[in-house]
Every structure is written in C-alpha cells, then in structure tokens.
C-alpha positions in Angstrom: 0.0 0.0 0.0 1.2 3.3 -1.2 2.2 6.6 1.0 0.0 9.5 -0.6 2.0 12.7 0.1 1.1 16.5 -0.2 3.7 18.6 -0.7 3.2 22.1 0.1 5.7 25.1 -0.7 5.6 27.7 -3.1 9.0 27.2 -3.9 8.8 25.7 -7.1 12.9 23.8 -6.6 11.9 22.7 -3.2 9.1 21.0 -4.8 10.6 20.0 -7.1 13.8 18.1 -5.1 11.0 16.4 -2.4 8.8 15.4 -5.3 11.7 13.5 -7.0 13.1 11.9 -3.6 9.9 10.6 -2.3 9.4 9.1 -5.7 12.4 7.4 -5.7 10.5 5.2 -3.2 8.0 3.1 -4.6 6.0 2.6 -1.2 5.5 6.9 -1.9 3.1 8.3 -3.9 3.2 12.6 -4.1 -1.0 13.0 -4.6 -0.5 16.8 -4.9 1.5 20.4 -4.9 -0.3 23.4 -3.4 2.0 26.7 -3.7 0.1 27.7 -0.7 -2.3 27.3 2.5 -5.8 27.8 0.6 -5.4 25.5 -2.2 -3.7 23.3 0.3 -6.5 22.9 2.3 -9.0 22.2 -0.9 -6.2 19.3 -1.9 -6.1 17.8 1.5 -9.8 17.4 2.0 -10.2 16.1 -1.9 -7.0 13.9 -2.1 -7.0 13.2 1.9 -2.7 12.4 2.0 -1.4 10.5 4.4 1.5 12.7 5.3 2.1 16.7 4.1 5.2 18.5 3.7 5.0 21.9 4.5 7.0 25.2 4.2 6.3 28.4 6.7 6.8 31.5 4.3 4.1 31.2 1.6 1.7 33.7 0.4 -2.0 34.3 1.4 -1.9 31.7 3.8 1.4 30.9 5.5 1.9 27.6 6.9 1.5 28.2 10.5 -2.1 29.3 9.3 -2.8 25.8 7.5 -1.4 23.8 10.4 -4.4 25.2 12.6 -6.8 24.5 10.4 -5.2 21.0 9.5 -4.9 20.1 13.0 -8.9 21.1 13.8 -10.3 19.5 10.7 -8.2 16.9 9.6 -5.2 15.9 11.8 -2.7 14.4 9.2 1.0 13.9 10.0 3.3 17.2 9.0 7.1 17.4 8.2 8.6 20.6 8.3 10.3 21.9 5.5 12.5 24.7 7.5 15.7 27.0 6.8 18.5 27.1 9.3 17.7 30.1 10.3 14.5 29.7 11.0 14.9 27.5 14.2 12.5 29.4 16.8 10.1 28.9 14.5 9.9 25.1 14.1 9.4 24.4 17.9 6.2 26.9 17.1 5.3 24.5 14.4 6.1 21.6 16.4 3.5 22.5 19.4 1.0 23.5 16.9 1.5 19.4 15.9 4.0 19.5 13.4 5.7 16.0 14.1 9.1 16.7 12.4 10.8 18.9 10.3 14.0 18.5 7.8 15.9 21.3 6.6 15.2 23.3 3.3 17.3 21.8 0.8 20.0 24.4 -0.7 20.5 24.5 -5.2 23.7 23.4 -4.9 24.6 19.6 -5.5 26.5 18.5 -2.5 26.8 16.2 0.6 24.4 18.4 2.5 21.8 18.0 -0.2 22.2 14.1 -0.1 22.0 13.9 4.1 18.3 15.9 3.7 17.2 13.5 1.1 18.2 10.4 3.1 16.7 12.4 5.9 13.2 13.1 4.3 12.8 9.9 2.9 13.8 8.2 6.5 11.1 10.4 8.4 8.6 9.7 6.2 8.8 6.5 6.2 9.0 6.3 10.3 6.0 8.6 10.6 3.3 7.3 7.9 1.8 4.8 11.1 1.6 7.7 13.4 -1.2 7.9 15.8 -2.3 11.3 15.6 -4.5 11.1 18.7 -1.6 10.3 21.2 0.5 13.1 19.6 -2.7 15.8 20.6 -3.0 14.4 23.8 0.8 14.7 24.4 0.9 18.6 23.4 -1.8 19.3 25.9 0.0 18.4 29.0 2.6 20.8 27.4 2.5 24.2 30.1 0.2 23.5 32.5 0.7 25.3 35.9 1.2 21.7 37.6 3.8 21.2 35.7 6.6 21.7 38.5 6.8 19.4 41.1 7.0 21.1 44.7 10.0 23.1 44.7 10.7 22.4 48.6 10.9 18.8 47.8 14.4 17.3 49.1 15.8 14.8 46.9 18.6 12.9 47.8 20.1 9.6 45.9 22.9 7.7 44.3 22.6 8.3 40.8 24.9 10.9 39.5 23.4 11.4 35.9 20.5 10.8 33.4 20.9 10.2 29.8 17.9 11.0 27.9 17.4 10.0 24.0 14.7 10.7 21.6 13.6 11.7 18.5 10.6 11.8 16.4 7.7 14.0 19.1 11.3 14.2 21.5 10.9 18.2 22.0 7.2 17.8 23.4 8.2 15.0 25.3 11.5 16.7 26.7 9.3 19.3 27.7 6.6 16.8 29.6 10.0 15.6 31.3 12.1 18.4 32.1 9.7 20.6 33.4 8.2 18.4 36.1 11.5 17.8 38.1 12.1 19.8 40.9 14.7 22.7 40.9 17.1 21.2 43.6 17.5 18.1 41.6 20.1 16.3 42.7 21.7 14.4 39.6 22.8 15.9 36.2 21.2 15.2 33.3 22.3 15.1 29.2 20.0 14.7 26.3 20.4 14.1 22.7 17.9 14.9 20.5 18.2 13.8 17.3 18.6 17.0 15.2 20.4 19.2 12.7 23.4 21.6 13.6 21.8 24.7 14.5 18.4 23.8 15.9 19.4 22.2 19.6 20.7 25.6 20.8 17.1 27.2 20.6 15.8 23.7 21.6 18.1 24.0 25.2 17.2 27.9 25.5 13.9 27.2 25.0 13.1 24.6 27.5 15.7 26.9 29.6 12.5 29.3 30.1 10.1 26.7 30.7 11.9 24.5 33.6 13.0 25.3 37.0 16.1 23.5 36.3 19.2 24.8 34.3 19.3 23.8 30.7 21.5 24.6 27.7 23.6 23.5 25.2 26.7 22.0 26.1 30.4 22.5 25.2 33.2 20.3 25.1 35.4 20.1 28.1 32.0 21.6 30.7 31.9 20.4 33.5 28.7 17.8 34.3 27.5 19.8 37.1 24.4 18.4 39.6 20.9 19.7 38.7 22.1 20.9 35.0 20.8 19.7 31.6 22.9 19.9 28.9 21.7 19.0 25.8 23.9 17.5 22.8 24.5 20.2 20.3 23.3 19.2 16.8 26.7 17.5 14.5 28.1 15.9 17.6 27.8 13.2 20.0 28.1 13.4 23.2 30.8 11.6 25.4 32.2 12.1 28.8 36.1 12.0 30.1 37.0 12.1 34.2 39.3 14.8 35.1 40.6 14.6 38.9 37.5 14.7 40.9 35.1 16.4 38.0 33.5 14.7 35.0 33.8 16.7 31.7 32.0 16.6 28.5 33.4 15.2 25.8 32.3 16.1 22.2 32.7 14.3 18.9 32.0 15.7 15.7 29.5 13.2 13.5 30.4 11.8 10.1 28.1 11.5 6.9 28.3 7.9 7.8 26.3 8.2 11.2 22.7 6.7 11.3 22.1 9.0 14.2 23.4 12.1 15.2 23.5 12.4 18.0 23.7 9.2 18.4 22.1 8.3 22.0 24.0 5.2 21.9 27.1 6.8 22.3 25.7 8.8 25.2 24.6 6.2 27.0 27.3 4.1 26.7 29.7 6.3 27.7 27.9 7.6 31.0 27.3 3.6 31.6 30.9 3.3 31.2 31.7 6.8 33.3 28.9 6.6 36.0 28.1 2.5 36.2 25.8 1.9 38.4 25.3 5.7 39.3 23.7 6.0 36.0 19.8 6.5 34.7 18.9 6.0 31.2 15.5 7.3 29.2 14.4 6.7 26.3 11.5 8.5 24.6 9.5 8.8 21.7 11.9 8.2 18.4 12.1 6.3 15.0 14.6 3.8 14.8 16.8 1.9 17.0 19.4 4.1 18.5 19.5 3.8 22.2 18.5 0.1 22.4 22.8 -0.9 23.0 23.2 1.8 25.2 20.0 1.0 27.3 21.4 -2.6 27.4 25.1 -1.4 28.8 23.7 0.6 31.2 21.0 -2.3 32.4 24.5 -4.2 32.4 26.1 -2.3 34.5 23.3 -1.9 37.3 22.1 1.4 36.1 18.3 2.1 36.2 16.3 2.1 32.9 13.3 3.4 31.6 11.6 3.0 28.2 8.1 5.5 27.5 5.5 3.3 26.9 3.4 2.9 23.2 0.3 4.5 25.0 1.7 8.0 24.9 5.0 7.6 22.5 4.3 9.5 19.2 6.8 7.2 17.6 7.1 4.1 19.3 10.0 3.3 17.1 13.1 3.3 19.6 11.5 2.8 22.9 10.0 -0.4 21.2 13.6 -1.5 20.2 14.6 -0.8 23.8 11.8 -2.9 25.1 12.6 -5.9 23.1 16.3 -6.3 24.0 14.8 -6.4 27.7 17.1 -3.7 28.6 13.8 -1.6 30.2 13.3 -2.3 33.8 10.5 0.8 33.6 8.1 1.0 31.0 5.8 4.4 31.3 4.0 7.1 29.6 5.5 10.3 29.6 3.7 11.9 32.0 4.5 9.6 34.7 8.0 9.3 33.9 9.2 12.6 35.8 8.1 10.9 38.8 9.3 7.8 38.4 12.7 9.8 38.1 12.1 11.5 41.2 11.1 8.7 43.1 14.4 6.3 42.1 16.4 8.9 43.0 14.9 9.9 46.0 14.7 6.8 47.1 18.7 6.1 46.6 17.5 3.3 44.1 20.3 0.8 44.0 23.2 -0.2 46.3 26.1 1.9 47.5 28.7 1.9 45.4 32.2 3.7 45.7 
C-alpha cells in the first residue's frame, strides 16, 4: 500500500527536489503540490494524503495558518520543511502538531543535499503509522501550571546522571520531562535529540525558560554539574572523560556515515561506562533503533532504565527497540515518567557503590 503525500511550498525547486526523492521510493506516492495554505486545504480534503510537507513563508496563507486548520479538521502527519535560520520557528510549528521537520534543501549539488534526502525519505517512512491522537494528547500536557513538582521537595540519591534519547515528538516530550523535576535536583542530566546543527541551541534555551532547572547546550570540556541539563548540540555526539575529581563533556564531531546524530547510543554508553551503576537512562518517543545498546550497557552495569510506553510515545520506534532487547526495567507514559525519576532517585534506588 502506497504513502500518498502532499507537498506544500511555493517554492517551485523545493518541490521540485522532495517530489523527486519521495518518488524514488515506490512505497511513496506525491498525490498533490499546493503553492500555498488555501489551495492546500482544498487538496487535503479532496485527495485526503497521508503525510504533508510543509514550508512556513508562503503567500495568502502561510503555513502556520494551514497547520491550525489541518490540526482542527483533519489531523494528518506534518514534516517541516524549515531553513536554518528559522529554528524558533519550528518548535512553534512543532507545538502547533508538526511532528518533524528536515531542513530546506539548498540549489547546490553537495553532501548536504544528499544527508536531507536520506533524511526526508527516512522520516517519512517512520512517521506514515503515526497515531495522531496520542500526539494531541501529548501537546496538551505541554505548560500547565502543575507542571513543576513542589520546589521544597528534598531529593537525595545515588545516581549521579541521566541520559535521555529521543527523536521523532522528543521536544514535546523533553518538555513533559524536564519541566516536572524539581529545581534542587540532585543528579545531572544530558540529552540528545536527534537534530540538525543549529536547531538544539534554541531547543536548550527554550526549555531553559520553561523549567526550574538549568538547561543549555553543552560544550566540550564543561563540567557535568548536579541539577544541570545539557543538551547534545546538533553535529556531535556526546561523550564524557573524568578529570581529577570532575566529569567533563566530551564532544565528537559526526560523520556522513552516522545513522544517528546524535547518536544516544554513544551517550549512553559512555555515562554507563563513566557513572556505572550511578547511571539512569530514558528513552523517549523516536524512530529507529538508536539507544537500544546503550539501554542494554547501562541495564549491564546496574544502572536504572526506563523505556516511554506505546500508550503516549508519538513514535514508538526506539523505545519499542529498547523494550525488546529487555534492557527496560521501567516502561511508562511520559507523564508519569518525571516521577518515576524522582522517586528512584529519592529513594537512593540501587546499592552503594564507591
């Protein structure tokens, strides 16, 4: 059974390139071109696609206006097409429920040019199952005033960091996460999401303003500090290194040849190896398998695991993976996840290790 696609962009080159790469899959069928919101909406209720592409910047109606009205009438899976630049303006998108978003591909023939193909047609393919329904329900636990737990809660406890991977619906679900933990959290905690160069600095700052904890993206050679997040800048992978007393970052450019990047694997592997026991991993929504070897290491070494479960994971694609190499002593939804967090470590999960 064919994909039916609707690609919308009044860029005539863009629609061009992601016309010609979804039909180098024969599983893809591109249904339709609008040039712009209003005759996108008449081609999705007449040729009813399974997944749009969409750019922002179009005239009459941009695409910010068309997501609203997609997301009210007809909820239908939505990859961004987005500019570098315009990296505020996808996590808009992405709470308006936009699930994913590659960048805008450039006119020159290169090796960037081939990584967004491969990355189109990889999203599409991971996202053309989606349930629709748990993504909504997701983005409205986004911001509500319970969101923080108490902020006189004491935690105390053993584990000294918490890896957190995801993907596909991950910035939603980071959010669900990061801002329920209390301020005086105890542990540190990493993340990588997968996602270009460029993008994970407003991702950080972003959820910077909406948690009580500190958030940002890290640098090579920072110290892994209690109660920080750093967050795996876009390009790299992110390691660790002791130094003395102190635990540094460690980061590591990505090749073309990386499946993922970041790669969570790496990550988690390296706290597991770093940290042991001391260490929590997460995974989240995602397509794909990255995280399933690390979630295993750190299972290995007497670490704590937790895998969201498929009722609220947009993408049950890596969790799943992580599930079936048994390597998840946890399986939740999302919202119950931040306390399951809190409670391990306030409970001093584990046995004392030195």
């Amino acid at each position: 059974m064919t994909t039916k696609i609707l690609i919308v962009d009044d860029s005539a080159y863009t629609r061009q390139m992601i016309k010609k790469t979804l039909e180098s899959d024969p599983g893809m069928e591109v249904v339709g071109i609008a040039p712009d919101g209003i005759d996108a909406m008449k081609k999705t209720l007449r040729l009813k696609p399974d997944i749009i592409t969409l750019d922002f910047e179009m005239p009459g109606m941009d695409g910010f206006g068309f997501l609203r009205w997609l997301m009210r009438e007809r909820p239908t899976p939505v990859i961004m097409v987005s500019s570098y630049g315009d990296s505020k303006t996808v996590f808009r998108a992405l709470e308006l429920g936009a699930v994913d978003f590659i960048a805008k591909p450039t006119r020159r023939a290169s090796v960037e040019l081939q990584a967004i193909e491969k990355d189109l047609l990889r999203k599409v393919r991971g996202i053309k199952n989606i349930r629709m329904d748990i993504l909504s329900r997701n983005l409205a636990l986004l911001g509500g005033e319970e969101s923080l737990l108490s902020p006189d809660l004491k935690v105390r406890g053993k584990i000294e960091v918490v890896a957190i991977g995801s993907s596909t619906g991950g910035p939603a679900a980071l959010q669900i996460v990061l801002t329920r933990l209390p301020a005086d959290f105890p542990a540190a905690i990493v993340v990588s999401q997968h996602m270009p160069r460029g993008f994970t600095k407003t991702l950080a700052e972003r959820l910077n303003k909406l948690s009580a904890l500190r958030i940002k993206e890290a640098a090579d050679l920072e110290p892994v500090e209690p109660g920080s997040v750093l967050v795996c800048p876009g390009g790299c992978h992110l390691g660790f290194k002791r130094k003395g007393e102190k635990t540094l970052v460690l980061l590591k450019e990505g090749n073309v040849s990386d499946k993922y990047v970041p790669s969570v694997d790496y990550m988690m592997a390296s706290a597991a190896q770093t940290y042991g026991p001391r260490t929590m991993g997460i995974i989240l929504t995602g397509m794909g398998n990255d995280g399933s070897k690390g979630m295993v290491e750190i299972k290995a070494k007497g670490g704590y695991t937790i895998a969201e479960s498929e009722d609220s994971a947009v993408v049950f694609g890596m969790p799943g993976e992580v599930i079936r190499a048994d390597a998840a002593l946890t399986v939740l939804p999302v919202s119950e996840i931040p306390a399951e967090i809190t409670r391990v470590v306030n409970d001093a999960w584990g046995r004392e290790t030195h």
